[in-house]
GUVOSE-405061 format. One record per residue: residue number from 1; residue in three letters; x, y, z of N, C-alpha, C in turn. Coordinates in nm, 3 decimals. Example, Ala and Ser with C-alpha at 12.3 -4.5 7.8 and 13.67 -1.06 7.14 Angstrom:
! residues 2
+-----+------+---------+---------+---------+---------+---------+---------+---------+---------+---------+
|  nr | rest |    n.xx |    n.yy |    n.zz |   ca.xx |   ca.yy |   ca.zz |    c.xx |    c.yy |    c.zz |
+-----+------+---------+---------+---------+---------+---------+---------+---------+---------+---------+
|   1 |  ALA |   1.319 |  -0.569 |   0.780 |   1.230 |  -0.450 |   0.780 |   1.320 |  -0.330 |   0.780 |
|   2 |  SER |   1.285 |  -0.225 |   0.708 |   1.367 |  -0.106 |   0.714 |   1.290 |   0.003 |   0.787 |
+-----+------+---------+---------+---------+---------+---------+---------+---------+---------+---------+
This chain:
! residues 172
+-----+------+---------+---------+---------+---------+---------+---------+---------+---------+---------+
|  nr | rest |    n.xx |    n.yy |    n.zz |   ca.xx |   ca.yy |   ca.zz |    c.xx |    c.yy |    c.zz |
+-----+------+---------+---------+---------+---------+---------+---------+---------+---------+---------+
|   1 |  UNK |   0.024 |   2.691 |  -5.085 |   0.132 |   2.726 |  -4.996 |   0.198 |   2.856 |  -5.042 |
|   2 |  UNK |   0.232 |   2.831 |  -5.158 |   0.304 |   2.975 |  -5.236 |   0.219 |   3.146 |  -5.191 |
|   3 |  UNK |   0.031 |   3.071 |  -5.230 |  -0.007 |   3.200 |  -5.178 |   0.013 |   3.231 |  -5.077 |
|   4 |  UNK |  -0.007 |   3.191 |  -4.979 |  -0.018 |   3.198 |  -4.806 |   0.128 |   3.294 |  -4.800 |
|   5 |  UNK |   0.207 |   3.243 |  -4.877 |   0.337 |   3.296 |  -4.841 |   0.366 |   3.421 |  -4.871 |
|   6 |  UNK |   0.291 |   3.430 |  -4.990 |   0.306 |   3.581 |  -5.070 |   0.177 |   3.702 |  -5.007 |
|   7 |  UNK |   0.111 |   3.629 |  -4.952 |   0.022 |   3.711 |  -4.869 |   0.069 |   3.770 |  -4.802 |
|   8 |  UNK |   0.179 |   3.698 |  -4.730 |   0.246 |   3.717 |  -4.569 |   0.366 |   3.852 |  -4.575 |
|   9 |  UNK |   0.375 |   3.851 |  -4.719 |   0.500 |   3.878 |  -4.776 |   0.632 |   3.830 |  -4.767 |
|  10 |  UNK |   0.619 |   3.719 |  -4.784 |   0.792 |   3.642 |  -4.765 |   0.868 |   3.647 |  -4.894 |
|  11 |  UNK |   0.940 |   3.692 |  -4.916 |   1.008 |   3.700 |  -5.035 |   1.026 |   3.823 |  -5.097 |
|  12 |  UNK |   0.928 |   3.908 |  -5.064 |   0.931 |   4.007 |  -5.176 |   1.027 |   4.118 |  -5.164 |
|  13 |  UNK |   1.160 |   4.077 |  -5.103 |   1.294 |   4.193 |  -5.171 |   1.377 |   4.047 |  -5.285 |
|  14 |  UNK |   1.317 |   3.933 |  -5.241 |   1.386 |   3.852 |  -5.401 |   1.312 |   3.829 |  -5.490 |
|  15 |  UNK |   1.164 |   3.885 |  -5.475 |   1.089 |   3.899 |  -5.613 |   1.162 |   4.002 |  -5.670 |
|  16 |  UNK |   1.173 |   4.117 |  -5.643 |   1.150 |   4.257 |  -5.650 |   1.299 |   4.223 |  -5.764 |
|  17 |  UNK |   1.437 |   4.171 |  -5.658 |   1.526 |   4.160 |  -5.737 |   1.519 |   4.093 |  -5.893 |
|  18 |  UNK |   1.461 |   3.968 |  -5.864 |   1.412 |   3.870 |  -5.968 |   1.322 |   3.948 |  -6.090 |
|  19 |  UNK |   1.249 |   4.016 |  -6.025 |   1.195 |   4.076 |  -6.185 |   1.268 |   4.169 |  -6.203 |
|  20 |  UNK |   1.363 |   4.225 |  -6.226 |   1.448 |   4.346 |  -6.241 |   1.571 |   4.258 |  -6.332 |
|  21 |  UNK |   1.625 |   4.143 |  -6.333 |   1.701 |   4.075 |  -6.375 |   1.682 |   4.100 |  -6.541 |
|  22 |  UNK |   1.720 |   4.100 |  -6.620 |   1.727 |   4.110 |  -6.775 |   1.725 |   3.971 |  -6.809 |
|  23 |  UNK |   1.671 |   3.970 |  -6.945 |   1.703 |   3.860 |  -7.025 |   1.780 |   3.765 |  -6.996 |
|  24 |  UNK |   1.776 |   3.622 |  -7.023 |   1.937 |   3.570 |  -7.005 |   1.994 |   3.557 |  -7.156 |
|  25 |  UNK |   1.902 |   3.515 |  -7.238 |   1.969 |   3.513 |  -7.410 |   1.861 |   3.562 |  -7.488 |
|  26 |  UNK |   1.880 |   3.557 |  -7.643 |   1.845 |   3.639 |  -7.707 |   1.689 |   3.549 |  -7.764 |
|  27 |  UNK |   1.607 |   3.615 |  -7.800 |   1.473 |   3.563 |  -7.856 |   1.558 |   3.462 |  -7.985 |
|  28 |  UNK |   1.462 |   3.329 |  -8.009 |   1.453 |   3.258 |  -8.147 |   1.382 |   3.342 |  -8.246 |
|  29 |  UNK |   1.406 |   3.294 |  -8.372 |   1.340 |   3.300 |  -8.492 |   1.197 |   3.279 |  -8.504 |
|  30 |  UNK |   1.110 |   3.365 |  -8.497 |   0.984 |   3.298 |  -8.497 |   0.962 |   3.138 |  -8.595 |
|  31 |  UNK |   0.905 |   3.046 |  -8.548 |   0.906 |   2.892 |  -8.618 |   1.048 |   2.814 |  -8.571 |
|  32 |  UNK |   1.115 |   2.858 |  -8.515 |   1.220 |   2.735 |  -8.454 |   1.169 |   2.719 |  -8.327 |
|  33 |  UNK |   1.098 |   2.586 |  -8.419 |   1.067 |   2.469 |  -8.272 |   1.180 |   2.431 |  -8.225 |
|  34 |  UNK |   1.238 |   2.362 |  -8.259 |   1.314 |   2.266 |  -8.227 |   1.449 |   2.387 |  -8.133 |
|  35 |  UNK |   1.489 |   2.491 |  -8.193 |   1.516 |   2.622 |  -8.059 |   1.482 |   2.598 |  -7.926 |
|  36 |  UNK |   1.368 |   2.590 |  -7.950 |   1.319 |   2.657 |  -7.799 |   1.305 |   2.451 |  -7.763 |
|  37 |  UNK |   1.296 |   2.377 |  -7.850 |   1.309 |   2.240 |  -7.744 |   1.431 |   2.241 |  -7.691 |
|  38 |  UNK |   1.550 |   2.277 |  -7.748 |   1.682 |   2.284 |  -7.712 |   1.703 |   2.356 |  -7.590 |
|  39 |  UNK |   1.604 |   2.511 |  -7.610 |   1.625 |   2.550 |  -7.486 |   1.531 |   2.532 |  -7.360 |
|  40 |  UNK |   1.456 |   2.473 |  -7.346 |   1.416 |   2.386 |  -7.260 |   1.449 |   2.294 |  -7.180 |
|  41 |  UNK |   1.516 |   2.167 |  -7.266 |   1.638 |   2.078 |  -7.245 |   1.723 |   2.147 |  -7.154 |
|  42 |  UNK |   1.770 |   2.267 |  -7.186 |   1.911 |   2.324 |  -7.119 |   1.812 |   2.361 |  -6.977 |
|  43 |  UNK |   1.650 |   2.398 |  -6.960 |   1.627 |   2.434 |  -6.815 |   1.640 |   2.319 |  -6.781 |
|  44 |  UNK |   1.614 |   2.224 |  -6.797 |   1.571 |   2.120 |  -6.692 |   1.741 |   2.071 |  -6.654 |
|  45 |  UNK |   1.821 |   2.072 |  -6.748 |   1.967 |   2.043 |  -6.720 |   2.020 |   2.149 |  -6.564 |
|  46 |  UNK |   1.949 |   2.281 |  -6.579 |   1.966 |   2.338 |  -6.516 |   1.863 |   2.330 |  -6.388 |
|  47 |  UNK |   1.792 |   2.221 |  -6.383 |   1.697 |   2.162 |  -6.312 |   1.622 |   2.342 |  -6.238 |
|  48 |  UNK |   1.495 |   2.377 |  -6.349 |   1.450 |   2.503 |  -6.318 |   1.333 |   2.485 |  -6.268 |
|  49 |  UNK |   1.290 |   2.394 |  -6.275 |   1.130 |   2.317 |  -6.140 |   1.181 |   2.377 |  -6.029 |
|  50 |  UNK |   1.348 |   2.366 |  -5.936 |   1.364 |   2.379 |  -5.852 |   1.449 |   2.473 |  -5.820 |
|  51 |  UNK |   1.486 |   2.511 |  -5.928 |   1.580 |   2.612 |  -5.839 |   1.521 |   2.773 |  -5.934 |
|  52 |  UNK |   1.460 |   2.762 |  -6.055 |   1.415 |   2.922 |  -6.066 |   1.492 |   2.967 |  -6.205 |
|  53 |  UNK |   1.628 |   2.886 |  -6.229 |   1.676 |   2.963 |  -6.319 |   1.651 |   2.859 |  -6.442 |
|  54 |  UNK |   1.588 |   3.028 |  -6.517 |   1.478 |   2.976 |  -6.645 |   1.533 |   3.082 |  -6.725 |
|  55 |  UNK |   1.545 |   2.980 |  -6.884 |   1.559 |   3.100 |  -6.978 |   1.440 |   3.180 |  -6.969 |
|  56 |  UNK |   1.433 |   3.297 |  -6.927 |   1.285 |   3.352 |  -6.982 |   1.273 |   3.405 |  -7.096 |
|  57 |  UNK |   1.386 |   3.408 |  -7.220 |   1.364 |   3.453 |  -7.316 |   1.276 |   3.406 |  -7.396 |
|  58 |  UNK |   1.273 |   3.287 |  -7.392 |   1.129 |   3.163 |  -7.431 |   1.064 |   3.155 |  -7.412 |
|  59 |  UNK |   0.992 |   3.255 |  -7.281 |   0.867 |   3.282 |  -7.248 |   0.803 |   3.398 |  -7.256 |
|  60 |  UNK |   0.696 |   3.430 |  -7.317 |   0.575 |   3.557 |  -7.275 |   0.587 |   3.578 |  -7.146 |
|  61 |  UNK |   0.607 |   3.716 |  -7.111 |   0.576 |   3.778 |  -7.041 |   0.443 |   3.717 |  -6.912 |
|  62 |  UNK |   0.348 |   3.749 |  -7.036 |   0.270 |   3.734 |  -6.940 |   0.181 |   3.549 |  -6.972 |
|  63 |  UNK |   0.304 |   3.431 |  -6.968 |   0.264 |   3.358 |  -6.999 |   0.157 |   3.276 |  -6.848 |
|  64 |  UNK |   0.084 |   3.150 |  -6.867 |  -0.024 |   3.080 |  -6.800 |   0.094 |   3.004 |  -6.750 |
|  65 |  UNK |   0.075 |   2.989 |  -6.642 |   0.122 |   2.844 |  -6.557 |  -0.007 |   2.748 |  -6.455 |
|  66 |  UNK |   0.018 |   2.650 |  -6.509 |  -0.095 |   2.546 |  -6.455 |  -0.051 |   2.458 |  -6.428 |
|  67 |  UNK |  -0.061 |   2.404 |  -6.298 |  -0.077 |   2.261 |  -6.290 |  -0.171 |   2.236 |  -6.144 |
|  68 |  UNK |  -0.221 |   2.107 |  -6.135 |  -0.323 |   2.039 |  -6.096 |  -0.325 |   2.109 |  -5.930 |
|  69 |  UNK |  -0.247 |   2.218 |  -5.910 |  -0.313 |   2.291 |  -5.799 |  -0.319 |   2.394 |  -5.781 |
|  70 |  UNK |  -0.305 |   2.511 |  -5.919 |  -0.272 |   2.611 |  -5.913 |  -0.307 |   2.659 |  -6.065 |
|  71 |  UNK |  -0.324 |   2.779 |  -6.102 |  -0.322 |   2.831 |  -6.219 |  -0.320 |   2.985 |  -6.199 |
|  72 |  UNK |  -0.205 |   3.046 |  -6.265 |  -0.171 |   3.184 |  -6.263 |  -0.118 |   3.230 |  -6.413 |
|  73 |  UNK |  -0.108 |   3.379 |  -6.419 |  -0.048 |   3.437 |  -6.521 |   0.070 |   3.498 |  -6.469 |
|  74 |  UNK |   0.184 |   3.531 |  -6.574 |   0.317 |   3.595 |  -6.505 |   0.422 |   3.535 |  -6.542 |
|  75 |  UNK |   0.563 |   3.570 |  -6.565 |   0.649 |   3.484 |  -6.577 |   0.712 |   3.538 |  -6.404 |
|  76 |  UNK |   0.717 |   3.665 |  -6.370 |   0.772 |   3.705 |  -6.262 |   0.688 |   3.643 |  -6.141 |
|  77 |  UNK |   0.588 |   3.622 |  -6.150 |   0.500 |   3.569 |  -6.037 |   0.544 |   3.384 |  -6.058 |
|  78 |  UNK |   0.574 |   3.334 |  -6.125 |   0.647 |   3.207 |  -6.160 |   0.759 |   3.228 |  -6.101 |
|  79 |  UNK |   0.835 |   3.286 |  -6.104 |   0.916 |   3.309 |  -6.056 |   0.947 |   3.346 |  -5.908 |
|  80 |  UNK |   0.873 |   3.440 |  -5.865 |   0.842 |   3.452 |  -5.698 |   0.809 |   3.331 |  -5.656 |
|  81 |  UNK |   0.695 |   3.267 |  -5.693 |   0.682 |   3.168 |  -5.620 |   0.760 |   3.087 |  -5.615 |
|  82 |  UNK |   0.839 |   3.036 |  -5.763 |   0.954 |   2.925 |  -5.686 |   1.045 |   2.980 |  -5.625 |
|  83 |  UNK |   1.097 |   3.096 |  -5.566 |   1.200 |   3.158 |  -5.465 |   1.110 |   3.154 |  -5.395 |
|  84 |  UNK |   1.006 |   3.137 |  -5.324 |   0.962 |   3.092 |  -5.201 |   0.900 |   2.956 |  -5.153 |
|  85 |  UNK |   0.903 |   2.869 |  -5.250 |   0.956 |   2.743 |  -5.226 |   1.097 |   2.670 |  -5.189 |
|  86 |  UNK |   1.158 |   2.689 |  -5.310 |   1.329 |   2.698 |  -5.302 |   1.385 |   2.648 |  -5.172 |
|  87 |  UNK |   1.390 |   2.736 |  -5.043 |   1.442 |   2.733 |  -4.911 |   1.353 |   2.587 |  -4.857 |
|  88 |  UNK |   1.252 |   2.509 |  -4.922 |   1.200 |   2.446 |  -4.851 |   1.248 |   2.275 |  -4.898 |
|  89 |  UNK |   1.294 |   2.312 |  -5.073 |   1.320 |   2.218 |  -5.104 |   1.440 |   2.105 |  -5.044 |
|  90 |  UNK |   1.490 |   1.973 |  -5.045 |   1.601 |   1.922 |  -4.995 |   1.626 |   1.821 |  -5.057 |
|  91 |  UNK |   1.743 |   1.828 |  -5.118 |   1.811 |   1.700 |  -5.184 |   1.682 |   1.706 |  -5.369 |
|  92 |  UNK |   1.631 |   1.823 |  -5.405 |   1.573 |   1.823 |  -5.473 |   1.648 |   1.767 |  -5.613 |
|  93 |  UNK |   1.536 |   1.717 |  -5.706 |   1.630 |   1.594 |  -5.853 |   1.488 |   1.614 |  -5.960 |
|  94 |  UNK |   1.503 |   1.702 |  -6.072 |   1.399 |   1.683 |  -6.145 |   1.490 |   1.610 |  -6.289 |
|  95 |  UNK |   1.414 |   1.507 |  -6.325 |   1.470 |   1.444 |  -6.434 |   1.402 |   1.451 |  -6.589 |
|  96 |  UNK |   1.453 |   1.491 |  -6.664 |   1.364 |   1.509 |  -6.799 |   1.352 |   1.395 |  -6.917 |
|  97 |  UNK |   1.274 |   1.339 |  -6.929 |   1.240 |   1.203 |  -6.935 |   1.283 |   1.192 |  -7.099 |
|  98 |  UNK |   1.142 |   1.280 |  -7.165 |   1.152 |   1.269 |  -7.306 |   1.106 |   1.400 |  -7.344 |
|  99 |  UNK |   1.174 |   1.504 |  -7.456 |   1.073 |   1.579 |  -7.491 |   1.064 |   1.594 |  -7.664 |
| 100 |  UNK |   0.958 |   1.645 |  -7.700 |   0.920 |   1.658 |  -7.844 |   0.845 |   1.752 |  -7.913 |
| 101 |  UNK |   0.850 |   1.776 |  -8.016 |   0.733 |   1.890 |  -8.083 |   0.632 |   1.770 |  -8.082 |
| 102 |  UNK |   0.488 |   1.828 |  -8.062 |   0.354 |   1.761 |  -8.072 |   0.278 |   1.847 |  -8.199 |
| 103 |  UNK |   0.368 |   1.927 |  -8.302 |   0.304 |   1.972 |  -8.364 |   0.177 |   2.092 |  -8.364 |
| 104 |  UNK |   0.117 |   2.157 |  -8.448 |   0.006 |   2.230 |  -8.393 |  -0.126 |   2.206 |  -8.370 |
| 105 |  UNK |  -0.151 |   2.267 |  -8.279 |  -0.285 |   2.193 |  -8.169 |  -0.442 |   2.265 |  -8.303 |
| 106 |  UNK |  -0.533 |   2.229 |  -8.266 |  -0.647 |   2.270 |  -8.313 |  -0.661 |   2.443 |  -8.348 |
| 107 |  UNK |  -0.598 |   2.541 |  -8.227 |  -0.585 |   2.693 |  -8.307 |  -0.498 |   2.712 |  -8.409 |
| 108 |  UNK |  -0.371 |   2.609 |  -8.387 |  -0.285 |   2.684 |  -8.487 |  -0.161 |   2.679 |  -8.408 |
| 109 |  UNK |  -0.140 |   2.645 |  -8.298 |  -0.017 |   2.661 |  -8.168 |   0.046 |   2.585 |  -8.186 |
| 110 |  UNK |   0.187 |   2.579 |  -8.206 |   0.294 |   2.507 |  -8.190 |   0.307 |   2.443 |  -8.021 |
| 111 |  UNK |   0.326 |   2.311 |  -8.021 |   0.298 |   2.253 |  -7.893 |   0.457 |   2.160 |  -7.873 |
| 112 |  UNK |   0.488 |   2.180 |  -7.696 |   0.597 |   2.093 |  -7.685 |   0.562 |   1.984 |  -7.565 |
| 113 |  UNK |   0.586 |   1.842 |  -7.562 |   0.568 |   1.801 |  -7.459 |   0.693 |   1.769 |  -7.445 |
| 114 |  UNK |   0.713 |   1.749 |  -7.268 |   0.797 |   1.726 |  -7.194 |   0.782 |   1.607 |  -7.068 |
| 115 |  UNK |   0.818 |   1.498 |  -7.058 |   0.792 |   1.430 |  -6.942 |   0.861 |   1.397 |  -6.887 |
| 116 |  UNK |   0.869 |   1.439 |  -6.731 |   0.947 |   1.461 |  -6.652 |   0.957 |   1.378 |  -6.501 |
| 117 |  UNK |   1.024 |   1.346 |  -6.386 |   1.026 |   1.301 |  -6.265 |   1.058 |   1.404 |  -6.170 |
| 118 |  UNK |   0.973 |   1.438 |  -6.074 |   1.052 |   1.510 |  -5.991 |   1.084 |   1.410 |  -5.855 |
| 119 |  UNK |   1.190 |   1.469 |  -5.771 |   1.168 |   1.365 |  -5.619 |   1.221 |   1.550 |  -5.554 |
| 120 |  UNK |   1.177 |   1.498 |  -5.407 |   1.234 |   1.600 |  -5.328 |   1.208 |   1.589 |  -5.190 |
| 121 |  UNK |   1.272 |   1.588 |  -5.069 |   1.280 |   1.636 |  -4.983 |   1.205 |   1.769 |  -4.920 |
| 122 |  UNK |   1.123 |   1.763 |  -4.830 |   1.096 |   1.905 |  -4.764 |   1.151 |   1.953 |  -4.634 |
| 123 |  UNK |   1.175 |   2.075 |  -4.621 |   1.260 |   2.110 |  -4.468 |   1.116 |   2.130 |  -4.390 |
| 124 |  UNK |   1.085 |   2.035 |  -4.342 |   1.003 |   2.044 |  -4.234 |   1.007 |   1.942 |  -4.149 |
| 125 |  UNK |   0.940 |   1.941 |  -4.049 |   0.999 |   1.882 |  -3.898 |   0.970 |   1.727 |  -3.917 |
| 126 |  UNK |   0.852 |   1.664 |  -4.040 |   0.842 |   1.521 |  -4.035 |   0.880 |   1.518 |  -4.118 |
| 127 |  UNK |   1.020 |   1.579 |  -4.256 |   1.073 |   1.568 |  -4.330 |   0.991 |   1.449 |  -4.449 |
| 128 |  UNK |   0.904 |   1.539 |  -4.522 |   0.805 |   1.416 |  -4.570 |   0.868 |   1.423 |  -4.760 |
| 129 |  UNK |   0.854 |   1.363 |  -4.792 |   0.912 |   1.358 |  -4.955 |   0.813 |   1.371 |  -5.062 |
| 130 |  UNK |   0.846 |   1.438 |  -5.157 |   0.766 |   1.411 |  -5.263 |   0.794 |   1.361 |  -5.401 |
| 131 |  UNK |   0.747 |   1.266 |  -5.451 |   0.790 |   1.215 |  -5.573 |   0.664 |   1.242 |  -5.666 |
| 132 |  UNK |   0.678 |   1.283 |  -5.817 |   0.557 |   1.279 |  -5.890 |   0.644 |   1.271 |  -6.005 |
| 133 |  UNK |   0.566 |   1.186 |  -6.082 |   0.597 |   1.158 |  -6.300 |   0.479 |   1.299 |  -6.323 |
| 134 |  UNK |   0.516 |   1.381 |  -6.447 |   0.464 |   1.450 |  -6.456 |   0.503 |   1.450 |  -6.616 |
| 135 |  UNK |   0.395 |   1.570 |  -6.675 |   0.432 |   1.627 |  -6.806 |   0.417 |   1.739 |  -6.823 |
| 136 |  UNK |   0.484 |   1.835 |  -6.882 |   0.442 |   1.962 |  -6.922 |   0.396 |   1.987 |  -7.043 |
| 137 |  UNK |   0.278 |   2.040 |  -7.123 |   0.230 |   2.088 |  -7.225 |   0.307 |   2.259 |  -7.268 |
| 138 |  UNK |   0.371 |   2.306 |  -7.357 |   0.456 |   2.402 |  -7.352 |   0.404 |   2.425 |  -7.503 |
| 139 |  UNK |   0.271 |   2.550 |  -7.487 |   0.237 |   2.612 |  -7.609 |   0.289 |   2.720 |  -7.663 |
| 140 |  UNK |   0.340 |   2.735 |  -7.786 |   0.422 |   2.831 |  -7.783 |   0.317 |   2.934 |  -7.927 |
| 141 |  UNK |   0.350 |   3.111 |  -7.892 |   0.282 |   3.176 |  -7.973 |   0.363 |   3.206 |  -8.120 |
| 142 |  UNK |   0.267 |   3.220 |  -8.237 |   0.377 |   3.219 |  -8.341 |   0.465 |   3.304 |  -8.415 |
| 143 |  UNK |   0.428 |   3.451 |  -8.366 |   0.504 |   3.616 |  -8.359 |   0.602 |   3.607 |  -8.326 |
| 144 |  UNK |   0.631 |   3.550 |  -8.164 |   0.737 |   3.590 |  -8.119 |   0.766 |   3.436 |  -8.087 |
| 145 |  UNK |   0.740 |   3.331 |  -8.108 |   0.792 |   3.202 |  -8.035 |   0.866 |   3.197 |  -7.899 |
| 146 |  UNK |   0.759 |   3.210 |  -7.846 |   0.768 |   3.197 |  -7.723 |   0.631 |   3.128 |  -7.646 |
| 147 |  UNK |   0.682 |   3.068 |  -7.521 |   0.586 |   2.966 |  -7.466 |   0.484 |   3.071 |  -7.414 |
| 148 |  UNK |   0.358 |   3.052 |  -7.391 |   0.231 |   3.145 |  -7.406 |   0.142 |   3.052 |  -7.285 |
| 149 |  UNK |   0.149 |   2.924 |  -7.293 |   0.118 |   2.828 |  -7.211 |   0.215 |   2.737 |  -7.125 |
| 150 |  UNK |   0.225 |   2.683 |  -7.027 |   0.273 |   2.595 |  -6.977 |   0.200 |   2.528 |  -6.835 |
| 151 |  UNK |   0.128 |   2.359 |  -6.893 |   0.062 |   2.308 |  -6.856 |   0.107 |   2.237 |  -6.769 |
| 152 |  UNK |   0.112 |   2.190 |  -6.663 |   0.126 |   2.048 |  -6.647 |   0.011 |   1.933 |  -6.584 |
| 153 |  UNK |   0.085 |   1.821 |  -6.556 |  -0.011 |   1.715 |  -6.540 |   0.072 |   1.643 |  -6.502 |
| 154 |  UNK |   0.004 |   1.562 |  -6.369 |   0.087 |   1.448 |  -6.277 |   0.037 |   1.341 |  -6.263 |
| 155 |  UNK |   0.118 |   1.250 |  -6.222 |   0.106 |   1.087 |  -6.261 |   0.002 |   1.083 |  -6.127 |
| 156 |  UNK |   0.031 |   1.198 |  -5.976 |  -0.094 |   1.191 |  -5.842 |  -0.174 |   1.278 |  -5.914 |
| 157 |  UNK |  -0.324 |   1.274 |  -5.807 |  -0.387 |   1.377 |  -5.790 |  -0.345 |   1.501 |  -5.714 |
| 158 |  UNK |  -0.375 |   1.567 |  -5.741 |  -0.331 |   1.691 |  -5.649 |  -0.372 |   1.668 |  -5.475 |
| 159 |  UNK |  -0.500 |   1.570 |  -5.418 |  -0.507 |   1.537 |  -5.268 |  -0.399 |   1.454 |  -5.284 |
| 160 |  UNK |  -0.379 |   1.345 |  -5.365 |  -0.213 |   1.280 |  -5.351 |  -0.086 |   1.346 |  -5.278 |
| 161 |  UNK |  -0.071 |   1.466 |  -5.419 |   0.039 |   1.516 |  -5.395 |   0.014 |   1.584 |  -5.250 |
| 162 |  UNK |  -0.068 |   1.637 |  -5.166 |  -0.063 |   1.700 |  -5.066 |  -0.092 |   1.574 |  -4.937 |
| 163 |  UNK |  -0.118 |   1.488 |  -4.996 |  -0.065 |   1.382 |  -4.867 |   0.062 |   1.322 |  -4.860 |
| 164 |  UNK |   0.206 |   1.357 |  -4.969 |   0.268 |   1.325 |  -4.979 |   0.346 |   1.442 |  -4.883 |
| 165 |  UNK |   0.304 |   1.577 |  -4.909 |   0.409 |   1.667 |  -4.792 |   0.325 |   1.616 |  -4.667 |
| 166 |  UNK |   0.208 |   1.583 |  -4.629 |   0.177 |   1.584 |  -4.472 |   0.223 |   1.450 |  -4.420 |
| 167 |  UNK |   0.295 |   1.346 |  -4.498 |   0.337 |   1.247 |  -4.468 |   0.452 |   1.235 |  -4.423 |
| 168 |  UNK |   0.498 |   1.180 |  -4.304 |   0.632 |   1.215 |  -4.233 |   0.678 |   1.102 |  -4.321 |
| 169 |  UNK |   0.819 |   1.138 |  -4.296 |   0.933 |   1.100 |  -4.414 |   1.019 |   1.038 |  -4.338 |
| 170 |  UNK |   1.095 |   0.939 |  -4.373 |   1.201 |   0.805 |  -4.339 |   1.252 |   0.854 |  -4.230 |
| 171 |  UNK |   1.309 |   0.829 |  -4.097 |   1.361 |   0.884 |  -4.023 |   1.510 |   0.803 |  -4.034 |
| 172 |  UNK |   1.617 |   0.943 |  -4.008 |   1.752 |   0.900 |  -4.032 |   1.831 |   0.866 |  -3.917 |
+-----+------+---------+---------+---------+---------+---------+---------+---------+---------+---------+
């Protein structure tokens, strides 16, 4: 959906703004895990699945975003795309379940998991909902500690999750 949109060009005078935005705080210490779990904690407080605002100081530049229907590089292209979701979301609620250091993975990467709930509302005409348990994998590099990866993984399949928007939703 995101592509279709960015094809079309929808959004792009609030990309344009969005990558032009500075920092919001200052880089960690390279090796403070437990930093950047803190500041993580504070996105999801700031519920940033849905609405965009993300420390990006915790992230690479040009970090991976994945999940089970999509995989891109970018923090600004992460960013475009959820400002062109955003307008679609309704009554959106992401909840952050549990998160933790998982320690370092087989290269050498400091790893964070996160497991999370989202629910949401869509503005469309059969107002269909989506709910998914999910987790994020949040690899972080060890120079600059910052996330380099960010995985996720959902409790649907990805045909799930897309029969969940074509599914008309409770009528009020």
């Amino acid at each position: 959906m995101t592509e279709s949109l960015r094809a079309l060009g929808v959004g792009k005078q609030q990309y344009q703004q969005i990558a032009q935005q500075p920092r919001q705080n200052a880089r960690l210490a390279a090796g403070d895990v437990q930093g950047v779990i803190e500041r993580i904690r504070q996105d999801y407080q700031q519920a940033y699945f849905v609405t965009g605002v993300i420390d990006d100081s915790i992230y690479d530049p040009g970090c991976t975003f994945v999940d089970p229907t999509v995989q891109f590089s970018g923090l600004d292209l992460w960013k475009r795309n959820l400002q062109l979701l955003v307008p679609f979301l309704v009554e959106a609620r992401i909840e952050l379940m549990s998160i933790s250091s998982m320690g370092r993975d087989s290269k050498g990467f400091e790893q964070i998991r996160a497991e999370w709930s989202l629910d949401t509302g869509l503005s469309l005409p059969w107002r269909p909902r989506v709910s998914i348990l999910g987790s994020t994998i949040y690899t972080l590099n060890s120079d600059a500690n910052q996330v380099v990866r960010h995985v996720e993984a959902w409790s649907v399949s990805a045909w799930q999750a897309l029969l969940q928007i074509i599914t008309p939703g409770p009528r009020e």
